[in-house]
C-alpha positions as CSV (number, residue, x, y, z in Angstrom):
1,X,69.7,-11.1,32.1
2,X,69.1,-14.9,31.0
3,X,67.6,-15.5,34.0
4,X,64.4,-12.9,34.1
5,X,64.3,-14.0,30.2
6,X,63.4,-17.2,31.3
7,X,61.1,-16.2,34.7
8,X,59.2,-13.8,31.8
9,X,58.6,-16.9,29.6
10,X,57.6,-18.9,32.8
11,X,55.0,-16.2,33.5
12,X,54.0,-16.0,29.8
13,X,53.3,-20.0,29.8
14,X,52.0,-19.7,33.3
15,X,49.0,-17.2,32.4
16,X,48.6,-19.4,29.0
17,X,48.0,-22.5,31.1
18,X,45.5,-20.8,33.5
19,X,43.5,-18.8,30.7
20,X,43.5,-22.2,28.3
21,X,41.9,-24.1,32.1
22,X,39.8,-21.1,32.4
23,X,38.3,-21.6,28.4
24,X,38.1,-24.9,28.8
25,X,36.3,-25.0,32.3
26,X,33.4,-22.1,30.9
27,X,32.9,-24.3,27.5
28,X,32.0,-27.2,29.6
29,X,29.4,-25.2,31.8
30,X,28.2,-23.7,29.0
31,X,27.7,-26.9,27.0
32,X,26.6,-28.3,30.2
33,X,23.3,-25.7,30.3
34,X,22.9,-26.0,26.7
35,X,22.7,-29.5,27.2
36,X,19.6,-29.2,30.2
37,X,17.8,-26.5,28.1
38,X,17.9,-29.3,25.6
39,X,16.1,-31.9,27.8
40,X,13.3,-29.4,28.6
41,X,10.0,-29.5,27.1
42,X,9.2,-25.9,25.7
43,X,5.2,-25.5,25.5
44,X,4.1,-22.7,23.3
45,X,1.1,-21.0,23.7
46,X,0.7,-20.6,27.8
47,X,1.9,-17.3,27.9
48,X,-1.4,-14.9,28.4
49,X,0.1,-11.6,27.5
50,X,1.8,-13.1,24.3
51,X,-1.6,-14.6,23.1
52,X,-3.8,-11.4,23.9
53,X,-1.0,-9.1,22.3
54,X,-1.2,-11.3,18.8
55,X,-5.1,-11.3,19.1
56,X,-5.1,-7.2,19.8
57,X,-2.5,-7.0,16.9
58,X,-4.5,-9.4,14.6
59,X,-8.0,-7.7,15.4
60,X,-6.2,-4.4,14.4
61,X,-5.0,-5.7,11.0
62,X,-7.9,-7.1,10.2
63,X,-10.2,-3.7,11.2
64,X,-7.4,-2.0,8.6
65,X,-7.8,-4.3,6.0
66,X,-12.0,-4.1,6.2
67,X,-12.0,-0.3,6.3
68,X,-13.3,1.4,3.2
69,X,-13.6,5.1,2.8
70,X,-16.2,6.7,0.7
71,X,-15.9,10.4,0.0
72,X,-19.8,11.7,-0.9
73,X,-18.1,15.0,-2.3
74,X,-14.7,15.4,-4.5
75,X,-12.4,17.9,-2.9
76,X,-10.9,18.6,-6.0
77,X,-13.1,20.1,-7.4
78,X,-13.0,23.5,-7.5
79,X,-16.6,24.3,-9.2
80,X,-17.8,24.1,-5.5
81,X,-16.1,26.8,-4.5
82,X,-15.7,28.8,-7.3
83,X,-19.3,29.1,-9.1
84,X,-19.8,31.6,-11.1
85,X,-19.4,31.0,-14.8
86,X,-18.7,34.4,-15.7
87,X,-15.9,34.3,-13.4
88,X,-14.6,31.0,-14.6
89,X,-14.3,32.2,-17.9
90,X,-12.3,35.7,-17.2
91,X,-9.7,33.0,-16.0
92,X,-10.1,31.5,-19.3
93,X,-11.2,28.3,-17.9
94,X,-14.2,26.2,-19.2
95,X,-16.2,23.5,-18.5
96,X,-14.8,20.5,-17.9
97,X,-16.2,17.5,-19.9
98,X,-17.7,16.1,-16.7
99,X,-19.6,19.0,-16.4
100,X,-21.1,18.5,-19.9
101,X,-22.2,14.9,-19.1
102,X,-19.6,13.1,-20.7
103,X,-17.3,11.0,-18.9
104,X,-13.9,10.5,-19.0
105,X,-11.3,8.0,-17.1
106,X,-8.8,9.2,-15.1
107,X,-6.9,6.2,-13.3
108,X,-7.4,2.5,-13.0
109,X,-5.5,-0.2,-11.0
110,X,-5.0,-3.2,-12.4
111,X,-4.8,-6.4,-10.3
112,X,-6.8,-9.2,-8.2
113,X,-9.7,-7.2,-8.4
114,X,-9.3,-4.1,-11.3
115,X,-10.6,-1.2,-10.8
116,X,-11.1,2.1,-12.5
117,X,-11.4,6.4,-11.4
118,X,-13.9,7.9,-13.5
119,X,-15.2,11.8,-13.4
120,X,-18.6,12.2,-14.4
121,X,-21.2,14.7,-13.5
122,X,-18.1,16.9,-11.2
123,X,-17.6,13.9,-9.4
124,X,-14.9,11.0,-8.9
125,X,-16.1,7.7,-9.4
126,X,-14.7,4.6,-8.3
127,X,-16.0,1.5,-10.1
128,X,-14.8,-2.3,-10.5
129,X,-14.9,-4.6,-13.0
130,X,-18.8,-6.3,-13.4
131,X,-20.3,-3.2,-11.7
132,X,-23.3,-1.6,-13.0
133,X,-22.6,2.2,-13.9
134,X,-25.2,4.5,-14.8
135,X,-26.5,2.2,-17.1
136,X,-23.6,0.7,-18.0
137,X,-21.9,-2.8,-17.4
138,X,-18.2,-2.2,-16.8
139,X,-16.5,-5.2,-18.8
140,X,-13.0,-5.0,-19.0
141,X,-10.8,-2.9,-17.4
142,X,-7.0,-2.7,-18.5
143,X,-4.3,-0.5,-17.5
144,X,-4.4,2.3,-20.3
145,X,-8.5,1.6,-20.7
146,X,-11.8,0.5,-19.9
147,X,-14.5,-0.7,-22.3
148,X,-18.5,-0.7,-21.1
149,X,-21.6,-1.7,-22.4
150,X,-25.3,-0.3,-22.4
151,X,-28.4,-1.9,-24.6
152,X,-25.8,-3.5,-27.3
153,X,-23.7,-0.2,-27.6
154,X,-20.1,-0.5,-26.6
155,X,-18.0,2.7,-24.8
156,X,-14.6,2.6,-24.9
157,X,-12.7,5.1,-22.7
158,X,-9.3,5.5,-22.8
159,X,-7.0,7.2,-20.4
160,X,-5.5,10.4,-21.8
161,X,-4.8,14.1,-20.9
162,X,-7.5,16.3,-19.9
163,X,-7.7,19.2,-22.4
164,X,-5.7,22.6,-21.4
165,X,-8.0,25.4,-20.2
166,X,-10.3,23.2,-18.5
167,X,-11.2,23.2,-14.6
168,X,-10.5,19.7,-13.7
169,X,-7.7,17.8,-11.8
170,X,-5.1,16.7,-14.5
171,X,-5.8,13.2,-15.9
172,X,-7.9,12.2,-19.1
173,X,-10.8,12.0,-20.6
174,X,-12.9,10.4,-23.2
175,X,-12.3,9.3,-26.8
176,X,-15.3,8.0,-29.1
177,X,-18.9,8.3,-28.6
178,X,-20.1,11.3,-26.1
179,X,-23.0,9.6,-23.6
C-alpha cells in the first residue's frame, strides 16, 4: 500500500512538472509575439473599405442632421374633416380660439436655439426666437412662455390648457390681449 502511495505522488509531481514546463514554454511564445507586434509600425488610414464605410456613415449623419420637415397642413385638426358648424355644435364643441384669430401657444423647447408651437388660424406654427411672425417680432421665448412685439405693443402668451368643449388638440392658449 505504501508503495502505489508514493508511485501516485510521483505521478502527481510528475504532471505538475510537465504542465508548470508547458505554462512556462506558451508565456514565452506568447510574450515573444507580443514583443514583434510591438516592433511593427501600424499605419492607420490604408485600409479602403474602412475609410469609405466612415465617409458613407458620416455622409448619412450629416443628411439626418440637415433634414427638416415641414408639414403645409396640420393633421390634427379635425375642422378639415369635419366641417359643418351645425354638426360641430350637436357635439357640443365650439370654435377653437385659433379659429377666431387669436393665437395661443401650445409647446416650446427651450435650448441652443428656443423655439415655440403656436396654433393660429387652424394651423401649427413653428417659430424661433428673432423670427418675424405675422407681424410680430418673437423676443423671448422661455419654457412656460413667449413674449412678442408688434408697433410698440407687447403680447405675452403663456402656455396653459385649452378650454374644455373646444375642437383643438390639448395644449394652451392665450392670456392677455386678443390680436
Amino acid at each position: 500500500m505504501g508503495h502505489r502511495v508514493n508511485v501516485l505522488w510521483g505521478i502527481i509531481v510528475a504532471l505538475l512538472v510537465v504542465c508548470m514546463i508547458w505554462i512556462g514554454y506558451s508565456n514565452y511564445s506568447i510574450s515573444k509575439k507580443v514583443e514583434s507586434l510591438g516592433k511593427q509600425k501600424i499605419t492607420l488610414g490604408t485600409d479602403e473599405q474602412l475609410k469609405e464605410t466612415v465617409n458613407t456613415l458620416e455622409k448619412n449623419l450629416n443628411d439626418r442632421l440637415a433634414y427638416k420637415t415641414k408639414v403645409e397642413n396640420d393633421p390634427l385638426d379635425l375642422t378639415k374633416v369635419i366641417q359643418s358648424k351645425v354638426f360641430l355644435a350637436s357635439l357640443g364643441l365650439k370654435e377653437t380660439l385659433e379659429q377666431q384669430g387669436r393665437m395661443r401657444l401650445s409647446a416650446t423647447v427651450i435650448g441652443d436655439s428656443p423655439s415655440a408651437v403656436l396654433k393660429f388660424m387652424g394651423r401649427s406654427h413653428i417659430v424661433h426666437q428673432g423670427e418675424l411672425f405675422n407681424g410680430f417680432m418673437v423676443e423671448k421665448i422661455t419654457a412656460a412662455s413667449m413674449t412678442m412685439t408688434k408697433g410698440g405693443a407687447r403680447l405675452v402668451l403663456i402656455n396653459e390648457s385649452a378650454p374644455e368643449g373646444e375642437l383643438s388638440e390639448s395644449g394652451s392658449s392665450i392670456t392677455g390681449q386678443n390680436y
